[in-house]
N, C-alpha and C positions, 0 to 999 in steps of 0.2 A: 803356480808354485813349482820350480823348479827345486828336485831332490837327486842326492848322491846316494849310489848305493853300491854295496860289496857283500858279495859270499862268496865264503871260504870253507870250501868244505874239506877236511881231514879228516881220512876216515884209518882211527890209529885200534879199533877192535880188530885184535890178532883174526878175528872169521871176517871181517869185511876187509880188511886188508888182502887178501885172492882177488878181489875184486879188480883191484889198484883203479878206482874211480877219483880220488882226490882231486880236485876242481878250483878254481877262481873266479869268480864273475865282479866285472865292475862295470857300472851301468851310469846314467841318467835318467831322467823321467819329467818331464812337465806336463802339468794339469792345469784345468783352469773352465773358469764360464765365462760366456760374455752376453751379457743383457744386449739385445737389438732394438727391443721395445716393451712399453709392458705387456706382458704376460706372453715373449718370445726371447727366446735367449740361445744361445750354443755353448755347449761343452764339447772339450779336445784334451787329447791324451795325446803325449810322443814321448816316445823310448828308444833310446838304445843301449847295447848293453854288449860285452865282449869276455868271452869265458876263455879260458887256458887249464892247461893240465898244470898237478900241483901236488908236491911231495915226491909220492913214492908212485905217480905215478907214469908207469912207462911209456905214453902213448904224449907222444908229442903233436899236439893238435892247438887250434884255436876257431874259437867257430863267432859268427857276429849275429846278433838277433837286434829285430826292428817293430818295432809297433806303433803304427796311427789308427784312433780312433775320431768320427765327430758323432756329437750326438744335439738335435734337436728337441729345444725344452719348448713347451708351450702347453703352461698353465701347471699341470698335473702330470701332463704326457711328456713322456721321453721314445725319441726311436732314433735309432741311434746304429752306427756301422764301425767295421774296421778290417783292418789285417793285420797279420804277423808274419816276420820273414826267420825265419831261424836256418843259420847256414851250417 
């Protein structure tokens, strides 16, 4: 399954606005299984995803984030790994 996604964070409360954290993220993500045999299968995750600063806020930045997972199915058990990169 391949999905789109986006946060958008505005943050317009007169006491969170000191903060000036207002933000954008838009990303991807794919999921999925795949049967190897019966009662053996593999599941995978990939992400990416690229955030910006947004509105009112003064910090001109953009940071990239990354994620792969696999996970090993058999039967009832799952074990399973990954990393994240957030820059």
């Amino acid at each position: 399954t391949l999905t789109g996604f986006a946060y958008i964070v505005e943050l317009a409360d007169p006491r969170a606005k000191s903060f000036r954290l207002s933000s954008q993220t838009y990303g991807v993500r794919l999921t999925g299984t795949k049967q190897l045999k019966p009662g053996l299968g593999l599941g995978y995750l990939a992400s990416y995803a690229r955030q910006f600063d947004h509105v009112n806020n003064p910090n001109d930045y953009a940071a990239d984030f990354a994620a792969l997972e696999g996970t090993a199915i058999m039967g009832k058990w799952r074990v399973g790994g990954g990393f994240e990169i957030l820059g």
